[in-house]
GUKOLPA-617549 format. One line per field, with one value per residue (C-alpha): x negated, y negated, z; residue in one letter; residue number from 1. Coordinates in nm, 2 decimals. Each point is the difference from the previous one (the first is absolute). Example, Ala and Ser with C-alpha at 12.3 -4.5 7.8 and 13.67 -1.06 7.14 Angstrom:
2
c1 -1.23	-0.14
c2 0.45	-0.34
c3 0.78	-0.07
res A	S
n 1	2
//
This chain:
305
c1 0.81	0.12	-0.05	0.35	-0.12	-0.36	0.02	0.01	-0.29	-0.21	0.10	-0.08	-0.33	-0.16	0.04	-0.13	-0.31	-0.06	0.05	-0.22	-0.33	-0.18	0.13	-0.03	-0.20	0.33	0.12	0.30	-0.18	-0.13	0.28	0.16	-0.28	-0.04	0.41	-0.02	0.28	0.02	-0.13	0.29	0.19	-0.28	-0.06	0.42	0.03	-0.30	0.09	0.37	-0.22	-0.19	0.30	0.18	-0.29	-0.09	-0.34	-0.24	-0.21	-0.31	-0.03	-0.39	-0.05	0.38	-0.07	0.35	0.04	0.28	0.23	0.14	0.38	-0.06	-0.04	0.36	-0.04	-0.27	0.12	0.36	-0.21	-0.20	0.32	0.19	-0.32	-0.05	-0.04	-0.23	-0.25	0.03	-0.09	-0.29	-0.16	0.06	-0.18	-0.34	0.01	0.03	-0.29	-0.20	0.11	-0.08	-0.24	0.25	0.17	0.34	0.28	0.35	0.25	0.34	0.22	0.29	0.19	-0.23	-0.35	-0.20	-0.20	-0.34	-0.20	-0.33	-0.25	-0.42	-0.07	-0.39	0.24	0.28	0.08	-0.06	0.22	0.21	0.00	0.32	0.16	0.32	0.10	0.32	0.20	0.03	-0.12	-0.26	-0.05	0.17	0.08	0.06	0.27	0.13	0.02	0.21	0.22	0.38	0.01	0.14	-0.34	-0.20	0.13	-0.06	-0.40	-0.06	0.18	-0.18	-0.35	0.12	0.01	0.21	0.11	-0.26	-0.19	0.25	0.14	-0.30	-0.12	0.40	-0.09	-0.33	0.17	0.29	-0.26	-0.22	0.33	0.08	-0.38	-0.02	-0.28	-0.13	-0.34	-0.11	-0.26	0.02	-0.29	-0.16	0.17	0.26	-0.10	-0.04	0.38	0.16	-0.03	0.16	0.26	0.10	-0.06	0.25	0.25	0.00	0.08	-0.36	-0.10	0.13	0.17	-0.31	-0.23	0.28	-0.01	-0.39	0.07	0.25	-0.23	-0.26	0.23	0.13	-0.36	-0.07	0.29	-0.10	-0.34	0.15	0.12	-0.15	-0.04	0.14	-0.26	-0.25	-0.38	-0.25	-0.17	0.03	0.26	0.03	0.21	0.12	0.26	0.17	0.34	0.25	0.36	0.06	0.38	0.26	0.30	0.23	-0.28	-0.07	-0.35	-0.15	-0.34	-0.27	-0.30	-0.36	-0.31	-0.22	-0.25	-0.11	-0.26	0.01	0.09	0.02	0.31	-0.08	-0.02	0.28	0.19	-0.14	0.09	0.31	0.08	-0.13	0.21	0.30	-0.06	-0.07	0.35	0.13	-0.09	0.05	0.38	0.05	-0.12	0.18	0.34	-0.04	-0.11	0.33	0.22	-0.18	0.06	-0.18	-0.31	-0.09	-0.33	-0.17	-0.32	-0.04	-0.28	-0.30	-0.08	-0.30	0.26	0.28	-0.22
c2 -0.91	0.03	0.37	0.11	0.19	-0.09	0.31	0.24	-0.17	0.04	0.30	0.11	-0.19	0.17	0.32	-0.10	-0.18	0.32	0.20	-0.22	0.08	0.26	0.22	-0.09	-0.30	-0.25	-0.06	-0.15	-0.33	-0.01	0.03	-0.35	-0.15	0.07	-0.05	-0.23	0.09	0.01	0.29	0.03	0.07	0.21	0.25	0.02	0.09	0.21	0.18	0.06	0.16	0.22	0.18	0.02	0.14	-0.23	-0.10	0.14	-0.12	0.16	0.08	-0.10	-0.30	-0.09	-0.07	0.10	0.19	0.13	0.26	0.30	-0.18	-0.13	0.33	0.05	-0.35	0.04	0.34	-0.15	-0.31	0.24	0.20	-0.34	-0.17	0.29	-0.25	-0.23	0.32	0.08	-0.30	-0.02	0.31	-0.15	-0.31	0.18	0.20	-0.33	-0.19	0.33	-0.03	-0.35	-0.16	-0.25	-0.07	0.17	-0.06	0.15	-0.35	0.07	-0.26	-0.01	-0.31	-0.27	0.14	0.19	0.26	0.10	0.29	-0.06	0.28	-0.08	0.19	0.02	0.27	0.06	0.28	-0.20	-0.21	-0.30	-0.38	-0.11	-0.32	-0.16	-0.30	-0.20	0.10	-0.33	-0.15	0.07	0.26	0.31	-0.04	0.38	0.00	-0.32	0.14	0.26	-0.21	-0.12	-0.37	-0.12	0.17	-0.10	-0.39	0.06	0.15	-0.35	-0.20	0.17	-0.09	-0.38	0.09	-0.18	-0.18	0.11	0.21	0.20	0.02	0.15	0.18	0.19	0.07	0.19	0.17	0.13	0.11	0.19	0.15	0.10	0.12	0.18	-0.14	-0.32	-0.18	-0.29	-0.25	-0.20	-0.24	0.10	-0.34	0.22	0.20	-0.34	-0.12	0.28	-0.15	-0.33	0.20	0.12	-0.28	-0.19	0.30	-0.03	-0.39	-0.09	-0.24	-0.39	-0.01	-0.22	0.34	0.24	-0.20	0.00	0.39	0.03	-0.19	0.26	0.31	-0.15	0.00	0.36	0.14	-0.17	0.10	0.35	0.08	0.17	-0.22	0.11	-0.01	0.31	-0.09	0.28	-0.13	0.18	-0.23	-0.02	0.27	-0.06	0.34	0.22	0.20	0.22	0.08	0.34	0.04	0.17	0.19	-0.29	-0.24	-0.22	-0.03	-0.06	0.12	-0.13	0.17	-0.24	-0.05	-0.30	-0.05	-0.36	-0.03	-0.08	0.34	0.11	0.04	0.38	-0.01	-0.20	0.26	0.33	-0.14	-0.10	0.33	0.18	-0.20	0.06	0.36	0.04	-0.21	0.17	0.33	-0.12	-0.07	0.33	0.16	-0.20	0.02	0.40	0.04	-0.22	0.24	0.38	-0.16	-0.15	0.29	0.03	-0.16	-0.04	-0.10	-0.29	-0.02	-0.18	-0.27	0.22	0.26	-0.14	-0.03
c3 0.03	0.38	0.14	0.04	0.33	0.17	0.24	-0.29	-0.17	0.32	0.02	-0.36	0.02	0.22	-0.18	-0.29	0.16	0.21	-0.37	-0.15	0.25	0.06	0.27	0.35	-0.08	0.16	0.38	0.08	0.06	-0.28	-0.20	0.17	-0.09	-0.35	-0.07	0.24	0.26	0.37	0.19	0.16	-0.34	-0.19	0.36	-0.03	-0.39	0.08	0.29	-0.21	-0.25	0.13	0.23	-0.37	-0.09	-0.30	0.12	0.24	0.26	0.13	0.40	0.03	-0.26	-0.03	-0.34	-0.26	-0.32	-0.16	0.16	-0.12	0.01	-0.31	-0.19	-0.08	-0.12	-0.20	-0.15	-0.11	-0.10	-0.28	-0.07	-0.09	-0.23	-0.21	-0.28	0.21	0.11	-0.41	-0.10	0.21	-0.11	-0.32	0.07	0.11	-0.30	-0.17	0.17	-0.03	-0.38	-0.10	0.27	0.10	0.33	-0.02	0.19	0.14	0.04	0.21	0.03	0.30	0.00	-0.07	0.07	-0.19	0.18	-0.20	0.05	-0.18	-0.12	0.01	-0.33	0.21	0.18	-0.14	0.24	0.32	0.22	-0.17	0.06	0.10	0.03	-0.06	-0.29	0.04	-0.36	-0.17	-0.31	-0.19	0.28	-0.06	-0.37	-0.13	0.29	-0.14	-0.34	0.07	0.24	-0.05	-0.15	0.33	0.23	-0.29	0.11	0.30	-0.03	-0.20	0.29	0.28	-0.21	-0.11	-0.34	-0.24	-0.30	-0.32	0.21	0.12	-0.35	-0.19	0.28	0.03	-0.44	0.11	0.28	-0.28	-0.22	0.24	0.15	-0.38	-0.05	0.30	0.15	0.13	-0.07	0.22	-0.08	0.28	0.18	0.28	0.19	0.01	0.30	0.18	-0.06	0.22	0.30	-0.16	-0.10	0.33	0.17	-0.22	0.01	0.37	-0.05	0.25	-0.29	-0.14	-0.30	-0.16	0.06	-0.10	-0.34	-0.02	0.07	-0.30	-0.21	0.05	-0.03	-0.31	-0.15	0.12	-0.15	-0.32	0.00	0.08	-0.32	-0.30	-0.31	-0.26	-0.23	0.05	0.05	-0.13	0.29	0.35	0.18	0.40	0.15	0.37	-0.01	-0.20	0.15	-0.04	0.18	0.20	-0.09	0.18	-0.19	-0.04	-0.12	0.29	0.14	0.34	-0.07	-0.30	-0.07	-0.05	-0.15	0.09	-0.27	0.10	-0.28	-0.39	-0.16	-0.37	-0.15	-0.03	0.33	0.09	-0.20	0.22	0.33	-0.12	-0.13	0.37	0.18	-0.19	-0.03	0.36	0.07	-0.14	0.11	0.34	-0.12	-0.12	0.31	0.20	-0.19	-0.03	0.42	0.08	-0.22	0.14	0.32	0.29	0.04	-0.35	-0.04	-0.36	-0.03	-0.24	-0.27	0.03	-0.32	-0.08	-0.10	-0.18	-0.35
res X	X	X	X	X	X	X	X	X	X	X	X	X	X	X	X	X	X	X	X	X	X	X	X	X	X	X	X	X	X	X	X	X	X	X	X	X	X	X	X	X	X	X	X	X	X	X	X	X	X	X	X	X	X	X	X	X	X	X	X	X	X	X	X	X	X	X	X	X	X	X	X	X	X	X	X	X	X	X	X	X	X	X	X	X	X	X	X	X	X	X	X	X	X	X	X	X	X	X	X	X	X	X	X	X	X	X	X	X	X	X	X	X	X	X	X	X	X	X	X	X	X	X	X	X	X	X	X	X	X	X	X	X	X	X	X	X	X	X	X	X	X	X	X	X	X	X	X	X	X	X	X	X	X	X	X	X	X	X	X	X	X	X	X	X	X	X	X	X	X	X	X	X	X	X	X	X	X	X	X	X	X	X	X	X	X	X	X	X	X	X	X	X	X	X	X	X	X	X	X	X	X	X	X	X	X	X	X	X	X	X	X	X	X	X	X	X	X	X	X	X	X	X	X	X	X	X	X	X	X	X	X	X	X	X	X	X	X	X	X	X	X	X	X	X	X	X	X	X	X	X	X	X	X	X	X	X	X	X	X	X	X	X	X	X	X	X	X	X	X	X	X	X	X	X	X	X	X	X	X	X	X	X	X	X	X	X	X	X	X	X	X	X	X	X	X	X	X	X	X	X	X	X	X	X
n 1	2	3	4	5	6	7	8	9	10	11	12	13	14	15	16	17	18	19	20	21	22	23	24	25	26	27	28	29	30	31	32	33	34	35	36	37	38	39	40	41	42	43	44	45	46	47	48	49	50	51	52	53	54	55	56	57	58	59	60	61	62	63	64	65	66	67	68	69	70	71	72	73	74	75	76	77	78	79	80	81	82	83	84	85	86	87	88	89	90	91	92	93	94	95	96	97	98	99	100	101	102	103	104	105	106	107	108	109	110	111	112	113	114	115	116	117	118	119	120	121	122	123	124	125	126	127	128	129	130	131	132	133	134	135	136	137	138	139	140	141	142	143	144	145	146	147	148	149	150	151	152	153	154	155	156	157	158	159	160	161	162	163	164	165	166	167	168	169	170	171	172	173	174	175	176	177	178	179	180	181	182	183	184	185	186	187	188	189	190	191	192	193	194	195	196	197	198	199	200	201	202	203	204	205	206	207	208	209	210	211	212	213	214	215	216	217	218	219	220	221	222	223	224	225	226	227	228	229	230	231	232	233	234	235	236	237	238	239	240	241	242	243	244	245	246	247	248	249	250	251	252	253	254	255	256	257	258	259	260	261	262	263	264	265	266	267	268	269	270	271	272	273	274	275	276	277	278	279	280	281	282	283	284	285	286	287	288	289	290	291	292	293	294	295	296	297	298	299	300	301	302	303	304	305
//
């Protein structure tokens, strides 16, 4: 995908590479390097920063951190996500709860944006990255999507014809269920960057197919048989939708088993995370409607039964 405007993307990434280190630990030099940009355009975006106040730069070491600018930011930022910081209290509760990884999945436009929580420490700091939302990634968001975004999820991940077809019947019945259980191989962590290089069009059309053969098998592989097994049966997540009052949904709630798990157990994460959704939902729906300084603090797992 061509960035619609490359001075804005320098621009944003240096904020996020000075957020994502520890403070004062970056000069201006060293920024170019690691995005790798001019001086000349890293000491200008820089310098612009720090007299708007959005970064700050040491007098002795010259090293940056983040400025006090970006508190307003960051204060509207938490006052407009109220679901998002719900849902993340949530998810801690949840990896404190079951021993799994739990994680807090936004999606804006076509990227999903994962906070993940260590359930070693479920009250320390999260992992972060970023997934680009098409199939089989992203599947909870697919479920609840139109039919015509739904088309489009399976385009963006070269899905089609049977695969596409029995996957969209699971998707309907975990939308109907309310809640989504994926079985997927671990070769699927290994076909994102496939994926995005084929969305971006960097790859021949014989490796695109090669790519599509290899989606199509995941997204097989991906679905529960329907035939039980008394036997524990690999689990790679389990998730739920945070719901806004009309319905839609921009953020899912997840558990990351990745192990063979009993049915009972299959059965109590499935039931946390779709309490804890839930409460998240409610939270969310009832804070929008007192107004923008209500806050209500959502339930942990452990609580709700």
């Amino acid at each position: 995908m061509t960035d619609p405007s490359p001075p804005t993307s320098r621009v944003v990434d240096i904020l996020e590479l000075v957020a994502s280190r520890d403070p004062q630990s970056l000069r201006a030099a060293d920024l170019s390097r690691e995005l790798g940009i001019s001086k000349a355009t890293g000491h200008a975006i820089v310098q612009t920063l720090c007299e708007r106040g959005w970064l700050v730069r040491d007098v002795t070491t010259k090293t940056l951190s983040l400025g006090p600018g970006l508190g307003p930011v960051a204060r509207a930022a938490h006052e407009q996500r109220r679901a998002s910081g719900r849902a993340l209290e949530a998810a801690r509760g949840l990896a404190a709860t079951t021993g799994y990884t739990a994680s807090v999945v936004e999606l804006v436009g076509t990227t999903m944006f994962v906070s993940s929580v260590d359930p070693g420490d479920p009250t320390g700091p999260t992992l972060e990255h970023r997934v680009t939302y098409a199939a089989p990634f992203g599947s909870l968001f697919a479920a609840w999507a139109s039919p015509g975004d739904r088309a489009d999820w399976f385009r963006r991940g070269l899905v089609t014809g049977p695969a596409a077809t029995s996957y969209g019947a699971f998707l309907d019945q975990a939308r109907n269920e309310g809640v989504l259980v994926e079985r997927m191989s671990p070769i699927v962590e290994h076909v994102t960057p496939l994926l995005e290089a084929s969305e971006s069009g960097t790859v021949s059309a014989d490796l695109r197919r090669m790519v599509r053969a290899v989606v199509d098998e995941v997204v097989r592989a991906g679905i529960p048989q329907r035939k039980r097994s008394a036997d524990p049966q690999p689990v790679t997540s389990v998730a739920a939708p945070v719901l806004a009052a009309d319905g839609r949904m921009s953020v899912a709630l997840v558990v990351h088993p990745l192990q063979a798990i009993s049915a009972r157990e299959l059965h109590r994460a499935k039931t946390l995370v779709v309490r804890a959704a839930e409460a998240v939902s409610r939270s969310a729906v009832t804070a929008d409607a007192a107004g923008p300084r209500s806050h209500h603090p959502t339930p942990e797992p452990s609580l709700l039964g």
